[in-house]
N, C-alpha and C positions, 0 to 999 in steps of 0.2 A: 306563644305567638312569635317569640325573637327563633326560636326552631324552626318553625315553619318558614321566617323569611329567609332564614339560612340554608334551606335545603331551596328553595326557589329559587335562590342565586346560584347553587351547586349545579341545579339541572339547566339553567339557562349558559352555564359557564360552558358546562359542556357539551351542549348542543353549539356553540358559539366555537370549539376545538374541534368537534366533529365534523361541522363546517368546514373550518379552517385548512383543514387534513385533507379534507374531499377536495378542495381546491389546489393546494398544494399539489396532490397529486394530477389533476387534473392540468396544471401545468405544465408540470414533468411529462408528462405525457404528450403535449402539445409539442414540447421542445424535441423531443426526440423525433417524432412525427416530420416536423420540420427539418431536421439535422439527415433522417431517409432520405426522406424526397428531395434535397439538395445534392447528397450521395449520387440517385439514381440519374439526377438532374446533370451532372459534371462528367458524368461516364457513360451516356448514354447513346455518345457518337461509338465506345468500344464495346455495345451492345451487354452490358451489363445490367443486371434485374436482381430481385429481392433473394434470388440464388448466390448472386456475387458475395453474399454475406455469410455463404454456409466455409469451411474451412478448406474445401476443395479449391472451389473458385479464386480465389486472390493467388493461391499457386498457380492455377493454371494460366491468371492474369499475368502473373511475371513471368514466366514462361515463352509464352507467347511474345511478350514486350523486350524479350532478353536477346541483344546483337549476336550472331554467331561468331565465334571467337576464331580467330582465322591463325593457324598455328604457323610460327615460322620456323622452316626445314632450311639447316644450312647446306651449300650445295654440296659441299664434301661429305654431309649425311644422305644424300641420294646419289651421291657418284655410285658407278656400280666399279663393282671390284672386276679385275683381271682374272681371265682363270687361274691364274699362279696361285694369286691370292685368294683366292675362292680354295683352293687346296690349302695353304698355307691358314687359313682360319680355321679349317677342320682341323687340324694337326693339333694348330695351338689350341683350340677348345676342350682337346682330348690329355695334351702334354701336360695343361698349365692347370684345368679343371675349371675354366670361363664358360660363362655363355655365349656361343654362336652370336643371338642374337645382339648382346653387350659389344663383341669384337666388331662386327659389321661397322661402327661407326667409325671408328678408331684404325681401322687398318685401311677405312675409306681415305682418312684421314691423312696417313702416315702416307696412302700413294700419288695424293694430291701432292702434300706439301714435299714430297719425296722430287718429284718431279718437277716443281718449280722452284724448289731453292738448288736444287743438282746434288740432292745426296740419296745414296741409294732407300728406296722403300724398307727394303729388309733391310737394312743395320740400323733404322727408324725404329722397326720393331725388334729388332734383337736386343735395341740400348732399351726400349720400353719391359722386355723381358726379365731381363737381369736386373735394371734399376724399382722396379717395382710389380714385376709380376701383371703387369696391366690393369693396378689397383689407381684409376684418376686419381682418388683421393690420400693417397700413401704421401706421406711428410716422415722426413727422417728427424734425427736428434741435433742435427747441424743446419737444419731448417729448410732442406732441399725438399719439394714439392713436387707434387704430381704424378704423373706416365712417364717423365723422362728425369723425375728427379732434378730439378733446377732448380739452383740456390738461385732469388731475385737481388738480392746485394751486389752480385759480383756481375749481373747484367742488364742493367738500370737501363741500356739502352734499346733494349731488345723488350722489355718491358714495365710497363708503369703499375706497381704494386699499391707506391702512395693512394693513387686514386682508387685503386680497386684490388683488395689485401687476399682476394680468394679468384683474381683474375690466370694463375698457372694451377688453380684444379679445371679449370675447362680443359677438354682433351685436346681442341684447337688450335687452342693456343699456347698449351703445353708444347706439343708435337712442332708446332713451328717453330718456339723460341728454343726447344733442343736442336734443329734440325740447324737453324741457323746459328747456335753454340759448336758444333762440329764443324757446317762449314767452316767456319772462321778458320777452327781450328787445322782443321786437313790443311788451308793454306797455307798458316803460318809456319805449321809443321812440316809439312811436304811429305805425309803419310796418315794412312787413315788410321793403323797403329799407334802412332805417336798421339794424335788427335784425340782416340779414345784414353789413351791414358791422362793427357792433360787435362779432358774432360772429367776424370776421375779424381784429376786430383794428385798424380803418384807420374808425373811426365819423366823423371828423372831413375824411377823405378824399371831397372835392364831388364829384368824377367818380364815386365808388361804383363801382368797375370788378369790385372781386367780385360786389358784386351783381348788377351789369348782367350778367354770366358767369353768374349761378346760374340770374337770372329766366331768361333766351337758352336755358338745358337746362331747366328746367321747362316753357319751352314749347312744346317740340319734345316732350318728354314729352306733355305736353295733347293735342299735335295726332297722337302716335301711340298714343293710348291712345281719340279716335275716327277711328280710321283704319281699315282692315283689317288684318287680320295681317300683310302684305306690309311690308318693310323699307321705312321713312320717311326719308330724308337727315337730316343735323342740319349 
């Protein structure tokens, strides 16, 4: 008899969890149910449906949702080149082993800032030649940086490193704060020789053998800038 109540109570118990489960889930189900139709409820001005939930759709929603990013071109990246310089980029693409398309910024650059600080475009690029081969990013072991090689210590006023420690690997502003390191110089010196040596470093050195090296590519520049397009020896 005490068996029998025993097992009475086993099938009652779990008829009472079987319940219990069926419910349970029956909740769960409810919740999600509700947790949809709120989904489709909050989206349904951005015409979103029980689609929006396969893996495609929430891509294609941000997508859709995402600002067009509006690039900014500085203007000395769309200045157009000179025909000189149009030759003179061929030349140095062929001489130095650059990309065309890599120089176009940079020679845009050098004829802008050439032109408004009053120092020649070509000895711009002949000091970017020698000093670094037209590598932006070249740092020497004395800690001269960039296109034109510029120690920032010795020209604090020409630019602000503290605040921005990788502001002379831009070509921009590389080519400007060289450009205005020479002027200076040509005045003080009262030659453009003299200027590139003090710029070197070696003002006091009679042979000027930097310079005599710079003027030597500026004028292989000169003479492929009226040349024709075809590659010029240097």
């Amino acid at each position: 008899m005490f068996a029998t109540r025993i097992t009475k109570y086993a099938r009652h118990a779990a008829s009472f969890m079987l319940h219990f489960a069926h419910g349970g889930l029956l909740v769960a189900g409810l919740i999600v149910t509700l947790f949809v139709a709120s989904r489709i409820a909050n989206h349904g001005v951005q015409g979103l449906s029980l689609g929006s939930f396969t893996e495609e759709a929430p891509v294609a929603a941000l997508v859709e949702n995402v600002e067009p990013e509006v690039l900014q071109v500085s203007e000395s990246a769309t200045a157009k080149l000179s025909p000189d310089l149009q030759r003179v980029k061929v030349y140095i693409a062929k001489r130095y082993q650059v990309s065309a398309v890599a120089l176009e910024p940079l020679l845009a650059s050098a004829q802008q800032t050439g032109r408004s600080v009053g120092v020649d475009p070509l000895l711009l690029v002949a000091v970017m030649a020698i000093e670094s081969r037209f590598n932006p990013f070249a740092e020497s072991p004395m800690g001269a940086q960039g296109l034109m090689q510029v120690i920032p210590k010795w020209h604090p006023d020409k630019v602000d490193v503290k605040s921005d420690r990788a502001a002379l690997f831009d070509p921009e502003t590389n080519i400007r704060v060289g450009a205005l390191v020479l002027k200076e110089y040509i005045r003080t010196t009262g030659s453009v020789e003299r200027a590139l040596q003090q710029y070197n470093g070696a003002i006091n050195d009679p042979a000027s053998p930097y310079a005599n090296k710079v003027m030597a590519v500026k004028a292989a520049l000169a003479q492929a800038a009226r040349s024709s397009s075809r590659f010029v020896g240097a």
